[in-house]
C-alpha positions as CSV (number, residue, x, y, z in Angstrom):
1,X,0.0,0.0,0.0
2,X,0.9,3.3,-0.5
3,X,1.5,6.8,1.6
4,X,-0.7,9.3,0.6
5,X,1.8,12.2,1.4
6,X,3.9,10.1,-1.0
7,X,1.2,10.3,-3.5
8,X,0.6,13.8,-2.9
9,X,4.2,14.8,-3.0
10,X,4.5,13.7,-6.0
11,X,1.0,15.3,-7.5
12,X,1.9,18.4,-6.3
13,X,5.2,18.5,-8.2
14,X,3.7,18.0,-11.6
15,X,0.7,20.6,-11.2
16,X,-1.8,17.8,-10.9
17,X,-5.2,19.2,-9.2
18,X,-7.3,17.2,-7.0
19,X,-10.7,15.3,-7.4
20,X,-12.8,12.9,-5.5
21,X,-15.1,10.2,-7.0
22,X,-17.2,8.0,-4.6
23,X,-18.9,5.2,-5.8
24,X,-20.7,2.7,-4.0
25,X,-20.0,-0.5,-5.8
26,X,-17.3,-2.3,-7.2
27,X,-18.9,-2.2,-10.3
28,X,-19.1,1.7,-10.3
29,X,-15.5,1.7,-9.4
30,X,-14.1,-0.4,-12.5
31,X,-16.5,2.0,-14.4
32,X,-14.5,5.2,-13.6
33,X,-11.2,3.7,-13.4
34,X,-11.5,2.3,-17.2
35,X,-10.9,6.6,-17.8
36,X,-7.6,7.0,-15.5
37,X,-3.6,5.7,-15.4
38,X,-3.8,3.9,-11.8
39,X,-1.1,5.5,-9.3
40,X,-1.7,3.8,-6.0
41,X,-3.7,2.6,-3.3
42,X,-3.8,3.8,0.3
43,X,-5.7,2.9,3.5
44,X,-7.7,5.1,5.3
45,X,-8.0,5.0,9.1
46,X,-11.6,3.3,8.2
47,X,-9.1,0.6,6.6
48,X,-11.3,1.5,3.2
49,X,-9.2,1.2,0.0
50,X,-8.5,5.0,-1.8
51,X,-7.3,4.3,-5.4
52,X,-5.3,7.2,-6.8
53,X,-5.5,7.8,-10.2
54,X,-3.6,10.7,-12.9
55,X,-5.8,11.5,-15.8
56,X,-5.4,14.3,-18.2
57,X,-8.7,16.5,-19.9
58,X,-10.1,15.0,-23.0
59,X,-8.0,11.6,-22.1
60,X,-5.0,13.0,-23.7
61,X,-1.9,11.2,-21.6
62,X,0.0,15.0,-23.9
63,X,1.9,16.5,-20.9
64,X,0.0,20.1,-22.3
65,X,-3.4,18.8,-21.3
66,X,-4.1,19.5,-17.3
67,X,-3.6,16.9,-15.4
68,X,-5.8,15.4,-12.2
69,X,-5.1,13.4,-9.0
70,X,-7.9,11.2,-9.1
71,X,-8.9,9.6,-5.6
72,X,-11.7,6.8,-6.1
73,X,-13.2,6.0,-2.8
74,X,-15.7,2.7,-2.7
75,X,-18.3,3.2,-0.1
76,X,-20.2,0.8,0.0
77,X,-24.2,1.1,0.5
78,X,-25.8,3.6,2.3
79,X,-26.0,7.4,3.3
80,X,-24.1,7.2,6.4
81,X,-20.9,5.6,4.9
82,X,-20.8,7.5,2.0
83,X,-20.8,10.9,4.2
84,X,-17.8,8.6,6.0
85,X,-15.9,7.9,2.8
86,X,-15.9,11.8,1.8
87,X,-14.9,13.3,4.9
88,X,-12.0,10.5,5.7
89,X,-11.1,10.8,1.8
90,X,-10.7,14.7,2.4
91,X,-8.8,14.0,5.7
92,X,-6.0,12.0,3.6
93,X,-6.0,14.6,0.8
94,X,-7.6,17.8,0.7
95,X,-8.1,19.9,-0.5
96,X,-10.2,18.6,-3.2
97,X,-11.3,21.0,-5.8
98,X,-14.7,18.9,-6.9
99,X,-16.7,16.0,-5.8
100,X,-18.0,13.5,-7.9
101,X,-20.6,11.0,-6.9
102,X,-21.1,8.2,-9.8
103,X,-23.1,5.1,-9.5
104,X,-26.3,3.0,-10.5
105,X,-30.0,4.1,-9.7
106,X,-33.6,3.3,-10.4
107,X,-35.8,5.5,-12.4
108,X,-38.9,7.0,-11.7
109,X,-40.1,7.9,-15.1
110,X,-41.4,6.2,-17.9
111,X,-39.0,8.7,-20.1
112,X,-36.0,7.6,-18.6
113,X,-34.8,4.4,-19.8
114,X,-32.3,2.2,-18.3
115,X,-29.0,3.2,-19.6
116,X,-30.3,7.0,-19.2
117,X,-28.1,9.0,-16.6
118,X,-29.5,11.8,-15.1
119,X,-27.7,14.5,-13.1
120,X,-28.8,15.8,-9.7
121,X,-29.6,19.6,-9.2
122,X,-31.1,18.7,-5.9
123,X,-30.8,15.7,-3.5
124,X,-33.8,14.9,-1.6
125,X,-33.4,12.5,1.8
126,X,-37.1,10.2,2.5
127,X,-36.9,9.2,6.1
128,X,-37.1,12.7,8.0
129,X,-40.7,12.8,9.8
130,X,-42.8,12.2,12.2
131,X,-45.4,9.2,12.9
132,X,-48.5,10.2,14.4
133,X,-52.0,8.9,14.7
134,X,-51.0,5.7,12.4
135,X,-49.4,7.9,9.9
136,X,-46.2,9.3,8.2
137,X,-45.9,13.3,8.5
138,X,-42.6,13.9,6.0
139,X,-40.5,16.8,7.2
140,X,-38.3,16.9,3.8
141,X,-34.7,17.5,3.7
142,X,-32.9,18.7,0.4
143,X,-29.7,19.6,-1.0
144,X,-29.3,21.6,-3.7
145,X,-26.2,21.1,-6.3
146,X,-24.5,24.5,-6.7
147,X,-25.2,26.9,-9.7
148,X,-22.2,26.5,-11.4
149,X,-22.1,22.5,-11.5
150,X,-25.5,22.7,-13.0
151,X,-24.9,24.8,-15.9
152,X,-21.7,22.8,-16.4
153,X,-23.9,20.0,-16.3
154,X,-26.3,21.5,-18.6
155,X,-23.6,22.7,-21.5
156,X,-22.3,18.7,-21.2
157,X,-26.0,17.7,-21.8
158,X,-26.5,20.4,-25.1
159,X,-23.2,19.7,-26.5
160,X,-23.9,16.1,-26.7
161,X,-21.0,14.1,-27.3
162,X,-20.5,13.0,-23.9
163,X,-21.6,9.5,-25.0
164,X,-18.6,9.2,-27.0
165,X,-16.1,8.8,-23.8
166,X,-17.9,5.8,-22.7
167,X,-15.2,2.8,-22.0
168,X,-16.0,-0.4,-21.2
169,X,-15.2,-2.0,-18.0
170,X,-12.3,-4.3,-17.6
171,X,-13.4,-7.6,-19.3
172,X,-16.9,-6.9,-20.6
173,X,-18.9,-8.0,-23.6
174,X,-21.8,-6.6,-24.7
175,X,-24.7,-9.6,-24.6
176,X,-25.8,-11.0,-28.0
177,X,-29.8,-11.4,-26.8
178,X,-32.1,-9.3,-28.7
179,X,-33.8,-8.1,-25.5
180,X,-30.4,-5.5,-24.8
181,X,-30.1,-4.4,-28.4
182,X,-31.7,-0.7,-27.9
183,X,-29.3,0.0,-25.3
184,X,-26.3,0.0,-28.1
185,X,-28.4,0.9,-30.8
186,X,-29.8,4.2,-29.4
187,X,-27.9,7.1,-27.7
188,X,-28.4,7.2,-24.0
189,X,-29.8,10.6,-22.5
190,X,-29.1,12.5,-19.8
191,X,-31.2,14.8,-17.9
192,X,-30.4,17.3,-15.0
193,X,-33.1,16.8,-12.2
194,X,-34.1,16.1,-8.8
195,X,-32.7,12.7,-6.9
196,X,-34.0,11.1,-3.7
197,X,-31.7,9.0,-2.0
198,X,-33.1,6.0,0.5
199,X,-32.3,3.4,3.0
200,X,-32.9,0.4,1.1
201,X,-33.7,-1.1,-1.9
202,X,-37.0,-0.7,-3.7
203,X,-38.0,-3.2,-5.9
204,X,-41.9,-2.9,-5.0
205,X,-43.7,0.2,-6.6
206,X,-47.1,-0.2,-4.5
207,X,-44.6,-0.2,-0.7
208,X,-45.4,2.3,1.8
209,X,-41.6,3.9,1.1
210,X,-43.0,4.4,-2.7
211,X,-46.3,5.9,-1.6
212,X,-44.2,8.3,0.4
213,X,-42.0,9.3,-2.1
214,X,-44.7,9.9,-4.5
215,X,-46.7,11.9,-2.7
216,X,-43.9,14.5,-1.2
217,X,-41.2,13.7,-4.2
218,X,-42.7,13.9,-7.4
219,X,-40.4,15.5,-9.7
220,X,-37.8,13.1,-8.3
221,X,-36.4,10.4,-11.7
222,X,-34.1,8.1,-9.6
223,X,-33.9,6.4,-6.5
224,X,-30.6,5.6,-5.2
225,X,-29.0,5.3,-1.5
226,X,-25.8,7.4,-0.8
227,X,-26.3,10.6,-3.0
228,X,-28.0,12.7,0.5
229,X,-24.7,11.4,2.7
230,X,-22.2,12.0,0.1
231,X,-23.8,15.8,-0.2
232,X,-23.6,16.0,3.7
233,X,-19.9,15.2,3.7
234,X,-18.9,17.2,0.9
235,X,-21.4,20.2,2.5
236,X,-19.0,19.9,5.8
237,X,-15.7,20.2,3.8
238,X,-17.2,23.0,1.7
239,X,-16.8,20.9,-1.5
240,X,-19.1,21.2,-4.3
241,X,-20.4,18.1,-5.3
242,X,-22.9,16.7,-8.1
243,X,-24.4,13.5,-8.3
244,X,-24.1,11.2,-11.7
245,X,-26.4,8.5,-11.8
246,X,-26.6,5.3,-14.8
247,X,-30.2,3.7,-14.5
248,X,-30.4,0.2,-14.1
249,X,-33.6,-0.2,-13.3
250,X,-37.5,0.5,-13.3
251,X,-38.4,-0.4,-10.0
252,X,-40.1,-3.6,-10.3
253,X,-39.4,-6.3,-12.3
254,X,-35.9,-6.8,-11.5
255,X,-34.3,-9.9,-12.5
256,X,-30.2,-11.2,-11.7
257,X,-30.0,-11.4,-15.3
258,X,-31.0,-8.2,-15.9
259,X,-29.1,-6.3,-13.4
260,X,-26.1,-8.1,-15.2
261,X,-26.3,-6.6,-18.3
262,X,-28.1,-3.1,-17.7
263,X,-25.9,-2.5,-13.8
264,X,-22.5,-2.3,-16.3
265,X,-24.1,-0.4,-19.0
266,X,-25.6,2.4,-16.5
267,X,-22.1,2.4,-14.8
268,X,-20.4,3.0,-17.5
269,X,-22.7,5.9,-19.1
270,X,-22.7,7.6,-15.4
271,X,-18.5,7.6,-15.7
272,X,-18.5,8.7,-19.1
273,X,-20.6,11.6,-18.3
274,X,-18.9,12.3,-15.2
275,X,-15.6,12.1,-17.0
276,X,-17.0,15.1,-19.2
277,X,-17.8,17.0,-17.0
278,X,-14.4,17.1,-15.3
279,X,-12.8,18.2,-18.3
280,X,-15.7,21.6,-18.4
281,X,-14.8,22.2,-14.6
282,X,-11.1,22.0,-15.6
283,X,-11.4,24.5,-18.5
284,X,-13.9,27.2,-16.4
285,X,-12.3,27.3,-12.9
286,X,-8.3,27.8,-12.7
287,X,-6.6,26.9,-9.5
288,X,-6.1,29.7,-7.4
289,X,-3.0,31.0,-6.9
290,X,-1.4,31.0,-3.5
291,X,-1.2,34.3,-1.8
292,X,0.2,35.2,1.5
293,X,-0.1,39.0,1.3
294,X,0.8,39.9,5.0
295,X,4.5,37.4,4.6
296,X,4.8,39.6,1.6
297,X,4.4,42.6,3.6
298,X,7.0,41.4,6.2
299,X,9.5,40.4,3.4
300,X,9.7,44.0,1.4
301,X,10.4,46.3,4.5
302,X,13.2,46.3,7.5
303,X,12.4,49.1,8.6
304,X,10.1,49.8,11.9
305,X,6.6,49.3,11.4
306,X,4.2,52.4,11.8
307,X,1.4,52.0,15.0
308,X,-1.3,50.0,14.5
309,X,-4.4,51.9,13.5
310,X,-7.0,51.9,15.8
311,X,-9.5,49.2,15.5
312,X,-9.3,45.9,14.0
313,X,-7.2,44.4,11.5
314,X,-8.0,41.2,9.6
315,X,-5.3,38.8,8.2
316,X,-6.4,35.8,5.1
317,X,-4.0,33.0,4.8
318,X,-4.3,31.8,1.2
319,X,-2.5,29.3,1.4
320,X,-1.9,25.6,1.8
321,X,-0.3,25.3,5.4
322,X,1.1,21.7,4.5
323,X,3.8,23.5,1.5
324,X,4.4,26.2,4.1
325,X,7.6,25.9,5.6
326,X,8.7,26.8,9.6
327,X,10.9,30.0,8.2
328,X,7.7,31.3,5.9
329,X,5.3,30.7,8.9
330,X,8.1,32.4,11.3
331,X,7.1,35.4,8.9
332,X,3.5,35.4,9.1
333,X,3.6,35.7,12.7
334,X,5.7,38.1,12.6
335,X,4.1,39.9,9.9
336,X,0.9,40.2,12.6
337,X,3.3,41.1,15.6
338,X,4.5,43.9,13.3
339,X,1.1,45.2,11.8
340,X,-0.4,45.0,15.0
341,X,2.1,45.9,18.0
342,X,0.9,43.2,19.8
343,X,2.9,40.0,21.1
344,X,0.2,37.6,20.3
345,X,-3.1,37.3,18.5
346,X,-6.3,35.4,19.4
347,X,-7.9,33.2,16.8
348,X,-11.5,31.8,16.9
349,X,-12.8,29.5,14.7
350,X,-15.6,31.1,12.2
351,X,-15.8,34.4,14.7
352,X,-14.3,37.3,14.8
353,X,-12.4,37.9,17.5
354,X,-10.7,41.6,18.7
355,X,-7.3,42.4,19.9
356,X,-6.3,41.9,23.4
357,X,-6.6,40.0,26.3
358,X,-10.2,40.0,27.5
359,X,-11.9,42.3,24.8
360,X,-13.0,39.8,22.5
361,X,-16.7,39.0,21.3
362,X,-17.9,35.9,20.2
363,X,-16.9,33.5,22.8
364,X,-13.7,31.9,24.6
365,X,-10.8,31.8,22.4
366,X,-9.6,28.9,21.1
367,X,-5.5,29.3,20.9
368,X,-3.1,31.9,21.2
369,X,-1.4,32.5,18.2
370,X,2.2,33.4,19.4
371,X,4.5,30.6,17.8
372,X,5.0,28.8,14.6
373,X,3.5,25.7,16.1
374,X,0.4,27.8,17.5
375,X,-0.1,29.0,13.8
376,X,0.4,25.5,11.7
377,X,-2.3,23.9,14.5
378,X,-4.8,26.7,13.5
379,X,-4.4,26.7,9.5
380,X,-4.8,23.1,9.9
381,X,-8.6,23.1,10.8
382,X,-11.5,23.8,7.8
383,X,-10.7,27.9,8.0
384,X,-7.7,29.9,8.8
385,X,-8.7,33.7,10.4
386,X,-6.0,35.9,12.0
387,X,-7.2,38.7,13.6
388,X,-5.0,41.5,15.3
């Protein structure tokens, strides 16, 4: 097995950005990894597998196309371990730029076939409520897919050639009975639309799980089980995140043979289009370049700093604290001793916090930022704030 610093070391020093895919099944998982050059595998303190990946836009292997650290996390079934598999994935190596979630589903509509995919712009979650009296009162929860991901989603959709990425899984042959032949023979769709994710499997229309979702979930066109805790992690870690569903199914009728031949197909149509639409998010949103204005500051001037205004300062650490070294984060807090003429600086997480040693507002503070060590153990949670 392999160390993920290792693997990240050596990401970071060809310009490779970051991505997470989660699937839930081994057979999603040799769906997206027919797109990707396979780098490594590392354990997670869940002792889950994390496959690393590099891919380049378009599939190009050209060293001009951008280039991506892929990490494929398998989560298994289920809303609660997909949340897991996303926030210990981001733990091992964030910051991830983009969240992917790619898998199977069920449809809901009679216009979406199996081997459709459809694209979540929301993310409903079934089991919230109350019983009372005999009855179900649903108190919905929803997640809704960011702006941005859903016009990229839409532009992959209207452009149309998506379907040409599709790769077939390690080892698979498309079936010779008669019954499959529209799945080759006609284009798959995709549609962007709602998603309600679920506790279990439904393979009975007229069940009381159905009923429910009909009557508060309407516009919903597929059923799956980890989109809502995959949105939930990626929420937490402030990662955007779309789900890519294949269907495999209608709901009823579901037969082992079937699954066998349309599971792969819908897998492989999800990747595809999720593939795509890595290569739009890699064209419309460049890295952002790492700034540490107030080390700058320090760095240009040896003379004596001027007093610190009245009132307070703010300090934003743009940067990664992990390819910050002790000298540059020496600076930094001395930038801050200097701008503010103070020997130490309180830091809160998420709330302001003023200058000094009892007038503060928003609580207790956390740390005292007076030492390198004080500093690296702040940037190291989900926001950095230093305020003087």
């Amino acid at each position: 097995m392999d160390d993920p610093a290792d693997i990240l070391k050596n990401a970071d020093s060809r310009g490779l950005r970051r991505v997470l895919i989660v699937t839930a099944l081994p057979l999603e998982r040799d769906a997206v990894r027919a797109h990707f050059t396979e780098i490594g595998t590392c354990v997670g303190e869940d002792d889950r597998l994390y496959d690393c990946f590099e891919y380049h836009c378009g599939g190009k292997e050209d060293a001009a196309a951008q280039g991506w650290l892929v990490v494929v996390a398998e989560s298994g079934a289920g809303t609660h371990v997909a949340q897991s598999a996303v926030l210990l994935a981001h733990q091992m190596f964030k910051p991830f730029e983009l969240i992917l979630f790619v898998g199977v589903a069920a449809s809901r509509k009679k216009d979406i076939p199996n081997g459709s995919v459809v694209v979540s712009d929301r993310i409903y979650y079934a089991h919230v409520g109350k019983y009372e009296e005999g009855s179900f009162h649903n108190r919905p929860r929803l997640y809704n897919v960011s702006a941005n991901l859903k016009m990229l989603a839409t532009w992959v959709i209207r452009e149309n050639g998506w379907q040409n990425r599709v790769r077939p899984i390690d080892g698979w042959k498309p079936p010779e009975d008669e019954k499959y032949v529209s799945l080759f023979t006609v284009a798959p769709i995709a549609k962007i639309a709602g998603i309600v994710t679920v506790e279990a499997v439904s393979a009975d229309i007229t069940s009381e799980l159905e009923k429910n979702i009909e009557a508060h979930y309407q516009d919903a066109h597929a059923l799956e089980m980890e989109g809502y805790g995959a949105a939930m992690g990626a929420d937490a870690v402030k990662t955007p995140i779309i789900v890519i569903r294949g269907i495999s199914d209608m709901r009823k009728d579901k037969t082992p043979e079937d699954d066998a031949i349309y599971q792969p197909v819908a897998a492989m149509n999800a990747a595809a289009f999720g593939v795509r639409l890595l290569d739009e998010w890699s064209d419309r949103h460049q890295p952002q370049p790492v700034a540490l204005q107030p080390m700058a500051q320090a760095q240009a001037t040896t003379e004596d700093p001027a007093p610190a205004p009245a009132g307070r300062t703010v300090f934003n650490l743009d940067a990664e604290i992990e390819n910050l070294s002790e000298e540059q984060l020496e600076r930094i807090v001395e930038t801050i001793r200097q701008r503010t003429g103070k020997p130490s600086a309180y830091w809160q997480h998420r709330r302001p916090i003023e200058y000094g040693e009892t007038s503060y507002r928003g609580g207790r503070p956390l740390l005292e930022c007076g030492s390198t060590a004080a500093l690296r153990e702040i940037c190291d949670r989900s926001w950095a704030g230093l305020f003087g």
